[in-house]
N, C-alpha and C positions, 0 to 999 in steps of 0.2 A: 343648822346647816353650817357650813365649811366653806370657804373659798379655795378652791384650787391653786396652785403655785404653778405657772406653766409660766412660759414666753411670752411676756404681755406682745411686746411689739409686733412679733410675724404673725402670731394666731388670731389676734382681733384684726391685723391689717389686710389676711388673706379671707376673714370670714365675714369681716365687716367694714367694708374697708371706708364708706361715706363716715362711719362712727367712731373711725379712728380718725379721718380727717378732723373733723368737727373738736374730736379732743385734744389734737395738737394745735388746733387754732383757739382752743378756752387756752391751752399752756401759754401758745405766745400772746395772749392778751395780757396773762397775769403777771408776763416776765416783764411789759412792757410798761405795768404799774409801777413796779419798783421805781427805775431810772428817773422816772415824770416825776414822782412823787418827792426823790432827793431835788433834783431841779427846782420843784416847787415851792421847796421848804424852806432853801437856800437862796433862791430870788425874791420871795414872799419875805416879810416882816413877822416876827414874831417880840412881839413887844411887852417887856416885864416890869411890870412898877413895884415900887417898897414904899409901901404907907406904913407911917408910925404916928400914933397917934399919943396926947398929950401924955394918958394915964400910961403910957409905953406898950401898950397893944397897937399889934400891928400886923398886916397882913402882906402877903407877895401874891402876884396876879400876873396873869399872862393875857393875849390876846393874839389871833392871827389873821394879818389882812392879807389875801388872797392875791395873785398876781390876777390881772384880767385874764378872762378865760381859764384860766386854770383848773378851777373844780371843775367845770362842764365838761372840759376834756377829760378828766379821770373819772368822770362819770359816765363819760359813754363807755372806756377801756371797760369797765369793770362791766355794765351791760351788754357788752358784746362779748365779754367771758363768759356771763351767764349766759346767755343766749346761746353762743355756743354748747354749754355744759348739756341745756335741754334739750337741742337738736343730737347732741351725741345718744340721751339715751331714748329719741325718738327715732335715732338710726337702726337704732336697738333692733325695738321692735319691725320698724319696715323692714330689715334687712334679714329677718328672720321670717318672715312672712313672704318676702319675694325665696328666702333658699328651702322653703319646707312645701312651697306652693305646689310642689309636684306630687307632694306626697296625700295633700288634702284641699279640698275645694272653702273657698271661704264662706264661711256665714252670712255676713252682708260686706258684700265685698265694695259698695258705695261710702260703707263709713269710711272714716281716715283711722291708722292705727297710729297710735302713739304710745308715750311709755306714762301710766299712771302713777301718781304722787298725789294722797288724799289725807289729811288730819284725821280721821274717822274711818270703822270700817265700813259705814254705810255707804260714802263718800266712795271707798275704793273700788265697792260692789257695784256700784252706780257706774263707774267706768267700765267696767268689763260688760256690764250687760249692755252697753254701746258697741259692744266688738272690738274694742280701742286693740286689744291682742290678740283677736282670732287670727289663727293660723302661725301661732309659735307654739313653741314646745309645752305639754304642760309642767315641766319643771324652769321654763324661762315665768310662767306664772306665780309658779311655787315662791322661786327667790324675790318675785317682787312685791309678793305680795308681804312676806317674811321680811322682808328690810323694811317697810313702810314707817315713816314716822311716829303713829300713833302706837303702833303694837311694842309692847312692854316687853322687859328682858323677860321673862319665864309665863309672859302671857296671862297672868291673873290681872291684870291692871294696876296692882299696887305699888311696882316700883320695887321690890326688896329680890327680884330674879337674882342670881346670878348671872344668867343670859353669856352670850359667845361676844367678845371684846371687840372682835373685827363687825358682829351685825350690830353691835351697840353704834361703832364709829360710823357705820354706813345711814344708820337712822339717822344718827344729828344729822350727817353732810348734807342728806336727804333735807331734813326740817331746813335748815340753813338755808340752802337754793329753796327750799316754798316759802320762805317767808323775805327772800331777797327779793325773789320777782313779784310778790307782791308791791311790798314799798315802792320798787320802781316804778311799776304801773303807780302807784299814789304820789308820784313826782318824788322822792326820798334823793338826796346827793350824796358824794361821797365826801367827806367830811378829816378833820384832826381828832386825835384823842391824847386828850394828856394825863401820864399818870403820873404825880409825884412819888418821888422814891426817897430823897435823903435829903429834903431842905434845908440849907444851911444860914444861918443869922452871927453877923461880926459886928458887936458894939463897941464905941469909943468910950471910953471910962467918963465920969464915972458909972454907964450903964452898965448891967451884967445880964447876961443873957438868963431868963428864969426856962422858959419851954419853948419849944417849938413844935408843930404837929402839920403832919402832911393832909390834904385835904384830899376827898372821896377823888378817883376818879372820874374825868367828863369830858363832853366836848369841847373845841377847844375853836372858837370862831370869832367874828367880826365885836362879840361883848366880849369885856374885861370879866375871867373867868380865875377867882381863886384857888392857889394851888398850895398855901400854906398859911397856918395863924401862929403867931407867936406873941410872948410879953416880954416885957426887959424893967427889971426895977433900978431904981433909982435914973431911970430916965431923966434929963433935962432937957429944956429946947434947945435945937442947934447939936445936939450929940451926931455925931457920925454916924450913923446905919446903913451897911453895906449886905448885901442879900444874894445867894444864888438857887435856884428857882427846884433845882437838882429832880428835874422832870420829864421823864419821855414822852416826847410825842411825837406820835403812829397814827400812818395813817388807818381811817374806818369806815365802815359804813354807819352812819348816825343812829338812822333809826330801827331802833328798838335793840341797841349794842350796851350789853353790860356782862361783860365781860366776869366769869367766875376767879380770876385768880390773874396775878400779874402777869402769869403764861398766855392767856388768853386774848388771843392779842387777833384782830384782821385777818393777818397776812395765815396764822394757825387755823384759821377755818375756812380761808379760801383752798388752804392746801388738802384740810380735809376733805372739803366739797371734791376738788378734781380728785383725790382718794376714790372718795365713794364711787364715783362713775368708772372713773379706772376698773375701781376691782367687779363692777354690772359689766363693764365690756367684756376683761378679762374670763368671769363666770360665765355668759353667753354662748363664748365663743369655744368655753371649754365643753360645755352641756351638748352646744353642736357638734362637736366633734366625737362624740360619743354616740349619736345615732346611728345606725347599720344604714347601709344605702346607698343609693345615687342620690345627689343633688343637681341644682339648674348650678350651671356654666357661670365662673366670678364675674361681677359685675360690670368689671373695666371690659370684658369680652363681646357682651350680648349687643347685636344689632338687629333690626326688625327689617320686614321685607320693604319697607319704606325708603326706610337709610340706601338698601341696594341695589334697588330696581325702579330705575329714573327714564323718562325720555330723554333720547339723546338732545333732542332740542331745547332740554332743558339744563343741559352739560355744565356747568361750569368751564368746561374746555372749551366752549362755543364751537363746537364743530361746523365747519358751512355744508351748503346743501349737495354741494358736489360730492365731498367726501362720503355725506350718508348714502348719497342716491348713489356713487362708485359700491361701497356694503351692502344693499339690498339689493345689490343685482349680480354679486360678485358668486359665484358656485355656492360654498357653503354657508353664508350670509355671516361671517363672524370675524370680527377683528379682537384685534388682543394687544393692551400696552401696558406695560412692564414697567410699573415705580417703584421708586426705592420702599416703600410702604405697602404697598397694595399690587392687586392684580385687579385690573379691568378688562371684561370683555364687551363687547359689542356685538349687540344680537338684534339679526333681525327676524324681525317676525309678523305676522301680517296686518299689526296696528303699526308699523312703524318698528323703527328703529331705536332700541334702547340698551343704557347704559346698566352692566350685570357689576357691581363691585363685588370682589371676595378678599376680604380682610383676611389679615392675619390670622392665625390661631390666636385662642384666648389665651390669657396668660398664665401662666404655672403658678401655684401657689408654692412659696418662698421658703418655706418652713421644711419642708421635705425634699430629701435629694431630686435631682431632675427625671428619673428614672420612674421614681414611685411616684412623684408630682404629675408624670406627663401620662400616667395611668389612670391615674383620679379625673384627669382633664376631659379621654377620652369613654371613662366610662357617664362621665357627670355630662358632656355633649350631647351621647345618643339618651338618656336619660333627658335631657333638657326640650329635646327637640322631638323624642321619640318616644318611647314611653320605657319609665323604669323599669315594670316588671318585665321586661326582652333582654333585659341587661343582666348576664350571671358574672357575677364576681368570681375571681378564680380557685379553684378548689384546690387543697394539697390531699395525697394519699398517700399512704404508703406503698411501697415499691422495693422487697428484700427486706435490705438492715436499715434502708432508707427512706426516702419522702420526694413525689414528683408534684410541681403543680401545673396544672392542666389549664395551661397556656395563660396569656395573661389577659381572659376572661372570655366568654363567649357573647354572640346575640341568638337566639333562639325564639323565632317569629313559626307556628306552625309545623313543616314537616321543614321547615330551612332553617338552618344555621349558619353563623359565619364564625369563623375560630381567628382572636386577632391576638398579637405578638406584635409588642410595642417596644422599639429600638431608639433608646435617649443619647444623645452626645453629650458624655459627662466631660467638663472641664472648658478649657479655651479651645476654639476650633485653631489649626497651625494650615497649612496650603492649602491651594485647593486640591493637590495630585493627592493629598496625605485623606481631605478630608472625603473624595471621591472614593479612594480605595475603602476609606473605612464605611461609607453606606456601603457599598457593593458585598463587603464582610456579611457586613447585617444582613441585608437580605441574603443571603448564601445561609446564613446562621440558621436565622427565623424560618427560611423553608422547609429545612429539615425539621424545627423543631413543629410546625403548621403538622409538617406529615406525619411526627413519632403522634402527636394531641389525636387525630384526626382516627390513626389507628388504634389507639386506646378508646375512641370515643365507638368505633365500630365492633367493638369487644362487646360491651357489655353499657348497660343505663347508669347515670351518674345522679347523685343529688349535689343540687349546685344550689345557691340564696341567690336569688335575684334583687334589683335594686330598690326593691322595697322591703327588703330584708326576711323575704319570706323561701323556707328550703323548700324546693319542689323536687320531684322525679321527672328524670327528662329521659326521654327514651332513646338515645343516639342513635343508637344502631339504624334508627329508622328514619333517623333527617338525612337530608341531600347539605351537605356542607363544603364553603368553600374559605380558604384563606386570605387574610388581612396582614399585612405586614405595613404597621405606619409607623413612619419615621418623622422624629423629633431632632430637629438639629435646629440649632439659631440662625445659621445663615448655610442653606442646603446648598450644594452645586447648582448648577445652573444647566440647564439641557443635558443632563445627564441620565442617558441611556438605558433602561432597566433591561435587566439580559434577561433572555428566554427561560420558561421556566417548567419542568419537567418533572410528570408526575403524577399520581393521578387524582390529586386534590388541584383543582385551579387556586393559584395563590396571587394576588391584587398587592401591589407595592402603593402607598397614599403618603403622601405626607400628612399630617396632623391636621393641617390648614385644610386641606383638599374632603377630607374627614370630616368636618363641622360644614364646612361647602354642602356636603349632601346631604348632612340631618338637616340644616337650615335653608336645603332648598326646598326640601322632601316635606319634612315636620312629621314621617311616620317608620315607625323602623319597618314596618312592612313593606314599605317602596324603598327603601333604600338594602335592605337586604335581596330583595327583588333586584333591582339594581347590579348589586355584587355578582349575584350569581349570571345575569346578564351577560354583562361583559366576560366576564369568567378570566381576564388576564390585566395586566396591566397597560398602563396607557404607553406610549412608547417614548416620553421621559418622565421621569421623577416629578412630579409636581403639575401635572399634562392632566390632570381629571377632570377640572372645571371644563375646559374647552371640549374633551371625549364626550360629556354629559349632553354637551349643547348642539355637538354634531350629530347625537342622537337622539335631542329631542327636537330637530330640525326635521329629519328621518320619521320618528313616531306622526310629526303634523300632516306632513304629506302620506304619512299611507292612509290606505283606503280603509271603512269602517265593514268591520264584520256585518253581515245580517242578523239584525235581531230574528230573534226567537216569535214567529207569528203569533203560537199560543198565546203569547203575553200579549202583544199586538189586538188584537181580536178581543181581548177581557179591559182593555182602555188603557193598555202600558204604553209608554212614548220612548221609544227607543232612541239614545243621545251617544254623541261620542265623542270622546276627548283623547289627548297623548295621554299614554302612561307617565311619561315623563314632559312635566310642565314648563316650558319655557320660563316666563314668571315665578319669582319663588311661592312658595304654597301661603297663601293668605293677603298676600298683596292688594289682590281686588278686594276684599272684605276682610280685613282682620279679624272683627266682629264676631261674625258666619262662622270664621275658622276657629275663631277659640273657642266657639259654643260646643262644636266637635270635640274638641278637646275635653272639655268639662265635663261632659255627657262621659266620655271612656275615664274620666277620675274617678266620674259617680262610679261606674262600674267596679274597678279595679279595688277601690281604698272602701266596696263594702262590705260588713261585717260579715266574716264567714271561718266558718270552724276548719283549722289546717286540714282537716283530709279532702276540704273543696278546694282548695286552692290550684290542684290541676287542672278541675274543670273549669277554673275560671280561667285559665288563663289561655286554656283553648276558646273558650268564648271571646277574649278580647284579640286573639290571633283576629278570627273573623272579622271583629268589629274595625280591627287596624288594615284589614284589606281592603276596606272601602277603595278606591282609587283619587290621589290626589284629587287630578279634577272636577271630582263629583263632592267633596268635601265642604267648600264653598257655600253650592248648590243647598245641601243637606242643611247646614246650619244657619242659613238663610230663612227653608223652611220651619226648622226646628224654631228658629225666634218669631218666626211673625207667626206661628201658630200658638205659641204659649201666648200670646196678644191675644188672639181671637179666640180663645178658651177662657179668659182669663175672665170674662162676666158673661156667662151663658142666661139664657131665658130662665126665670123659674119654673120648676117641674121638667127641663130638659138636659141634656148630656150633650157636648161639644165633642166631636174626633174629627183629630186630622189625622192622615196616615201614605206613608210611601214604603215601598220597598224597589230596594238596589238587588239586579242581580247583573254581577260588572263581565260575567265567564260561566261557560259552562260547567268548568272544575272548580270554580269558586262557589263560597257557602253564599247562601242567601243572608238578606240581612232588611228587616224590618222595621221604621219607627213611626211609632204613634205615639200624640199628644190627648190625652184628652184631660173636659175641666175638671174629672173629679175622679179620687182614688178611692176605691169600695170593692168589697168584692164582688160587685155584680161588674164593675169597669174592671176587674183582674180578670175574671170571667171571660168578658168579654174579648179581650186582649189576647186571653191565651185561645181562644176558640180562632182570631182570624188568623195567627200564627200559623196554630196549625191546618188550617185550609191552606195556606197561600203556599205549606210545605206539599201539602197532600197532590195542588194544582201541577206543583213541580216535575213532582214525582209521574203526572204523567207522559211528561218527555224528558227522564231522565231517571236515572237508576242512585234511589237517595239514601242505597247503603253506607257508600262514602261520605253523604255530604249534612249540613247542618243546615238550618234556620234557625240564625238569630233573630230577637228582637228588644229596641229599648223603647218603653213608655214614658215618657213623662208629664205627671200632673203638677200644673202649681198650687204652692202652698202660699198662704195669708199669715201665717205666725211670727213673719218675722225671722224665723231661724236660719232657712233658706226661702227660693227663690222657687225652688223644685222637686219633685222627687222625682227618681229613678227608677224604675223597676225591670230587674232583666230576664229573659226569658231565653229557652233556647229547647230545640226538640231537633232528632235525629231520627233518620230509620223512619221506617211506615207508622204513622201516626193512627193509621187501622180505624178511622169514621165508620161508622153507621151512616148507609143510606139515611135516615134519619136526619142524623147527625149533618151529613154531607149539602143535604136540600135545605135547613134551616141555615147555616152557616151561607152559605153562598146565597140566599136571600135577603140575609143579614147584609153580607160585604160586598156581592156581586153585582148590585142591581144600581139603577139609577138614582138613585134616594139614600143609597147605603154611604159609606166610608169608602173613597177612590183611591188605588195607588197609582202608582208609576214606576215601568224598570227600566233601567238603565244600563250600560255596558261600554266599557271603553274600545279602542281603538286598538290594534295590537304595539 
């Protein structure tokens, strides 16, 4: 293989940025040796004697007394280089494991990942069957498995390869760091080496100088250590002998340093080592870059519902109780303070009063203009938070003698779309009059161009790659679509007015910020597309969405809950109702619950299926993303303490749990069951109550339109994962047999059977 030549600095810092930390701090460890070590050379003793002995052989020696403390200190530098060097390429692997996590669910996602370094390939197989790098790329495995110390230039073992020069240099660096940290672990210090180079011997007559010879190179410490032999004939006692030692000494690491050649010196293989690593970031960072898709949101960005949804009494503002109790009584229960950093709202709600942080936007990657930076940002957000394949990257076509692309990329959840058109302030912002006119531009721009997308999209169906790099057929013509115009500036106006907007596409002005605000409150592009079309205009200024969202999900609490559906009622359904839109951000109460939900729609998404499924799946995960926030929690609560209670059934019996969600009348159904064990008599089973609970449907309700889904999951013992998936889905009249119809609902209906539960939100 090859190493790539790209931009070390921006590309490993924008893809990997803990692992470029880590490698700038091995750098200033090593620069930090140098200076200590002249220091030490030069305050330290180095002491040279000249023995001559009767027969006129004689010898020159050296020795070096240390200052106090002085090795300890350049033994820790060099320790905390290494240290760092292995945390750089154990950033490696985490850092690629948190940016691909979207794309694939982990294996054992309890192990820790780190980057393997093994003498042997038994050794290096032994690590991976740990998981040490599930969930990286299989060509981040390829290269490291190929650089490994052990493996030979042309792979026979014997040594005679001619092999690639840059994987040869990356092995030693590699063996070098595994056998430095070694030694350390076995207490080893850093140490002197001295190599003599050109001995020199000046006798008083009548001696004459016969040979002189330089001795092996060594260490060079607290024992008198010979650096050269010589003879001199006609020696007599008392002759003058004057001696210079004509010897470098460098500093080393002692043990086990023997150096092949005068070049071989410390300072050349520590530089190799950070080499090596260098060009592992470097190549990581280039491999990632080369995947088709969305990825999760840079690192310095991501904040959890933890970080932003606090009680106010737990402020660090210390709010007193006047203040809060003046907020939960005040009309719309919401305050809002403006720091130079951040935006905080203050919400109340019927546990109390609490504190809503919305960070900034995440930060742009460095490497690409601000333009195509702040597009990757906003597809890599709803990707991050929402789910990849909703996300089409944007398509070019031809158009005449020329080439259109059709907008700067869509979301396409179901029969809804949203067409967004992303507006960057390249350069230094200059007034604020200057830098007001030029959003107002943009939006003026971007609406036309919303409206020209919108009518090419009502023409005719497009094939567009979603963010999991898969082309599908999207049938425009038949989604209900509305516009996104988000604007990226560093420092936006301020209460600045968005003007009315005319036409018959509703078009949404957002800032970037306000944009990740809803995937991260949401965490599902079905409620937040749901959302857009909602509102259907803009908030009434620029940067006004966080506070819009809260004034209407202040709105969603207080109304009243539809009537469930009795049929459901009457067969043991408990009917529940929550806001569409969640006060709390989505997972707060259970992070847990909420990412088992998540994981359940990976399994779905990322399984094996031949491109011509690929639309039907991706109407099946429409459904599954219309769950309704609220009930998400709920679900993945059940889901985990039912894989518990499956998980050591009676011998000779079968464990089911099972619920179905139906959250609307025009919404699809959606079914999941657990049970212990996966067979086809349990697939069987599965798909028979499926289609009962469709067939139940159908009788208060016409199910040419509508679907039932369903996902199973049984656990597995091998170690590989955790679970399996299995997805199901049936539309239209499922057509039972009386037969059919009496043993089914005997099967699920009865008091002894498998119970569900339906649900339905609030409007």
């Amino acid at each position: 293989m090859s190493v790539p030549a790209v931009r070390v600095g921006a590309v490993i810092r924008e893809y990997y940025p803990r692992a470029w930390q880590h490698l700038r701090d091995a750098q200033q460890a090593k620069m930090a040796m140098a200076p200590l070590w002249s220091t030490l050379l030069k305050d330290g003793l180095v002491e040279e004697s000249v023995v001559t002995h009767p027969d006129g052989s004689g010898v020159i020696g050296a020795w070096l007394a240390w200052p106090p403390g002085g090795q300890a200190e350049l033994t820790e530098l060099f320790r905390g280089c290494v240290r760092e060097l292995w945390a750089c390429l154990d950033a490696l692997v985490a850092e690629s494991v948190e940016a691909f996590s979207a794309l694939q669910r982990l294996r054992r996602p309890e192990c820790p990942r780190f980057f393997p370094v093994a003498d042997s390939l038994e050794g290096f197989r032994a690590s991976l069957a740990e998981s040490c790098m599930d969930g990286t790329l299989r060509s981040h495995v390829a290269m490291v498995e190929d650089c490994q110390p052990f493996q030979d230039s042309d792979g026979d073992g014997d040594g005679d390869g001619d092999g690639d020069e840059v994987i040869d240099r990356i092995r030693r660096g590699l063996g070098y760091l595994l056998e430095w940290e070694a030694a350390l672990d076995s207490g080893a210090v850093m140490g002197a080496w001295a190599t003599p180079v050109e001995p020199q011997v000046h006798a008083a007559a009548p001696a004459v100088l016969e040979s002189v010879e330089a001795a092996q190179p060594g260490a060079l410490d607290g024992q008198e250590r010979v650096l050269a032999r010589y003879r001199l004939s006609s020696y007599q006692s008392g002759c003058a002998v004057n001696a210079q030692a004509g010897t470098w000494v460098d500093l080393c690491f002692t043990e086990g340093f023997a150096p092949a050649d005068d070049e071989d010196t410390f300072d050349q293989r520590l530089s190799l080592v950070i080499e090596a690593v260098t060009r592992f970031a470097t190549s990581f960072a280039w491999l990632s870059s080369q995947v088709p898709g969305s990825r999760r949101v840079l690192s310095a960005g991501r904040v959890g519902a933890t970080d932003t949804w606090i009680e106010a009494t737990r402020s660090s503002r210390h709010w007193s109780a006047e203040e809060l109790a003046a907020l939960a009584s005040s009309d719309i229960g919401l305050g809002r303070v403006q720091d130079a950093d951040t935006l905080t709202l203050m919400v109340s709600t019927p546990g109390g009063v609490f504190e809503r942080v919305v960070p900034h936007a995440t930060p742009l990657r460095q490497h690409d203009r601000r333009g195509t930076a702040a597009e990757t940002a906003v597809k890599d957000a709803a990707a991050t938070w929402g789910l990849p394949d909703f996300v089409m990257a944007p398509s070019v076509e031809r158009k005449g003698r020329g080439v259109r692309e059709i907008s700067d990329g869509l979301l396409v959840v179901g029969d809804r779309g949203v067409v967004v058109q992303i507006k960057a302030r390249e350069g230094e912002p200059a007034t604020v009059e200057r830098e007001t006119s030029w959003v107002l531009k943009q939006l003026t721009a971007a609406g036309k161009q919303i409206h020209g997308t919108v009518r090419r999209l009502k023409t005719q169906g497009v094939q567009m790659v979603n963010g999991r790099g898969h082309r599908l057929s999207i049938d425009s013509p038949a989604i209900d679509w509305v516009g996104v115009t988000i604007i990226e500036h560093p420092v936006p106006p301020q209460e600045l007015a968005v003007p009315e907007h005319h036409g018959n596409t509703p078009v949404i002005a957002l800032l970037r910020r306000d944009w990740e605000f809803l995937f991260n409150q949401l965490r599902s592009t079905h409620a937040v597309v749901g959302y857009l079309h909602r509102v259907g205009t803009s908030a009434p200024v620029l940067g006004g969405e966080p506070e819009r969202y809260y004034e209407l999900a202040a709105a969603d609490a207080e109304a009243a809950a539809e009537e469930a559906d009795p049929s459901w009622t009457r067969r043991g359904g408990q009917p529940h109702s929550v806001p569409l839109l969640p006060a709390a951000p989505a997972g707060s109460d259970d992070d847990e619950a909420h990412t088992m939900v998540r994981i359940m729609l990976e399994d779905v998404a990322t399984s094996p299926l031949d491109p011509d499924e690929w639309d039907t799946r991706q109407r099946v995960l429409a459904s599954l993303d219309s769950l309704p926030v609220g009930y998400r929690t709920d679900l993945g609560r059940f889901l985990l303490d039912a894989l518990a209670a499956v998980a050591e059934p009676e011998p000779g019996t079968t464990v089911w749990r099972m619920r179905t969600f139906i959250a609307g009348p025009d919404l699809d159904q959606l079914g999941f069951a657990v049970c212990s064990a996966l067979t086809d008599h349990t697939r069987a089973a599965f798909s028979a109550w499926l289609q009962l609970r469709h067939h139940e449907r159908g009788e208060h309700a016409n199910l040419a339109q509508l679907m039932s889904v369903g996902a199973l999951l049984t656990p597995r013992a091998d170690g590989y994962r955790e679970w399996d998936t299995t997805m199901s889905a049936i539309s239209g009249d499922p057509e039972l047999t009386g037969e059919e119809l009496r043993a089914y609902q005997d099967l699920f209906n009865t008091p002894n059977g498998p119970a569900g539960t339906a649900s339905r939100p609030s409007p």
